[in-house]
C-alpha positions as CSV (number, residue, x, y, z in Angstrom):
1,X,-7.6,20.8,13.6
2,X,-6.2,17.1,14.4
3,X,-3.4,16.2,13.6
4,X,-4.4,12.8,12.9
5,X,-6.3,10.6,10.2
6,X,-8.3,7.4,9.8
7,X,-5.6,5.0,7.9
8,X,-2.5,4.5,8.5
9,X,0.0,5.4,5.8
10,X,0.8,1.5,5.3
11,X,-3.0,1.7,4.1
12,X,-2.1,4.7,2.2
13,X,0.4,3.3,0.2
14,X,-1.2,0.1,-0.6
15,X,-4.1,2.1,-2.0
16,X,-2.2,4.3,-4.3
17,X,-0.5,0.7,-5.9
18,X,-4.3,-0.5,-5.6
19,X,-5.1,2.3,-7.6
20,X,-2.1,2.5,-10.1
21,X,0.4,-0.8,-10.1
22,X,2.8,1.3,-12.7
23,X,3.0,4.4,-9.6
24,X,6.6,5.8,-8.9
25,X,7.8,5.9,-5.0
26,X,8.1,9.6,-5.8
27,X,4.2,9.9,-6.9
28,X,3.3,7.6,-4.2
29,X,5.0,10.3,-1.5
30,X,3.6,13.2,-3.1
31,X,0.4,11.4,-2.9
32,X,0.2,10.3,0.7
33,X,2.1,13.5,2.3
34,X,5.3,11.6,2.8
35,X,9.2,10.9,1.6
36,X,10.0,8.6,-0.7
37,X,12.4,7.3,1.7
38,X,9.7,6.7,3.9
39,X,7.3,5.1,0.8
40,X,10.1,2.5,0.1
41,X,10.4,1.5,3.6
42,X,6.5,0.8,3.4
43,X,6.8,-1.1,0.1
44,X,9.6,-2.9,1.2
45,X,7.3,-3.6,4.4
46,X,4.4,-4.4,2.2
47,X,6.2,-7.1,0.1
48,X,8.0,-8.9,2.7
49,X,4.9,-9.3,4.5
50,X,3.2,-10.7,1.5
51,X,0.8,-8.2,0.7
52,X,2.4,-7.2,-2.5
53,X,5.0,-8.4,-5.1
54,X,6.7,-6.3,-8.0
55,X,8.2,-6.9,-11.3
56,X,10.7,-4.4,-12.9
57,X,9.2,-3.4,-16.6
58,X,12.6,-0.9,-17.7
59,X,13.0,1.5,-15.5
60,X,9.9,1.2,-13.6
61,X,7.9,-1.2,-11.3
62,X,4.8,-2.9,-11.9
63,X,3.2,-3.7,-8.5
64,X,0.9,-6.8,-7.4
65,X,-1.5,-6.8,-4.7
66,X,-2.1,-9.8,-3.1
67,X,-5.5,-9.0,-1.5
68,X,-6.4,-12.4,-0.5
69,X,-3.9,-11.7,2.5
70,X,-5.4,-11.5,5.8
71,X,-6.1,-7.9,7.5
72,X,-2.8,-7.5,10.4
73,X,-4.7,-6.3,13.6
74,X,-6.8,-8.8,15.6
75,X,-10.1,-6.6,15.0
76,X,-10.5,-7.5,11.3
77,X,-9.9,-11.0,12.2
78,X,-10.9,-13.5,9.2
79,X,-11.2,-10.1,6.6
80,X,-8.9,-10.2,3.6
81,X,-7.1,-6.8,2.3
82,X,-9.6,-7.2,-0.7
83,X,-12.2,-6.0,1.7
84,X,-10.6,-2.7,2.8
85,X,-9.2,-2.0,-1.1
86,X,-13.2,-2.8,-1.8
87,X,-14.4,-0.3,0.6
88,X,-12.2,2.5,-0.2
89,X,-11.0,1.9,-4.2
């Protein structure tokens, strides 16, 4: 089999906050198939690009998306994140 799938684990990532703002970097990796270093470096990504924000509630973080955002690669030109969390949530 390929070792290869359709989103990237950026998208990933962004769906598992989409689906769960409360989510843990550990349940996020476990999740996606990766570490949790490499989850943090994603949602570290994620919010300095804009795409999502966080507040601290305790111990935990409550994630926003931001899905008005524009899509990254020139293809989805003029397409909003909403529209991919649309498709796939």
């Amino acid at each position: 089999m390929a070792n290869w799938t359709f989103l990237t684990n950026h998208a990933q990532v962004l769906l598992c906050v989409a689906n769960s703002p409360s989510i843990t970097a550990r349940e996020i990796a476990a999740q996606v198939g990766i570490t949790e270093r490499a989850v943090q470096r994603i949602l570290r990504d994620l919010n300095q690009a804009g795409y999502i924000s966080h507040t601290r509630e305790g111990r935990q973080n409550h994630y926003e998306i931001h899905a008005d955002r524009p899509m990254r690669h020139p293809a989805q030109h003029g397409l909003a994140v909403r529209e991919l969390l649309d498709l796939l949530g």
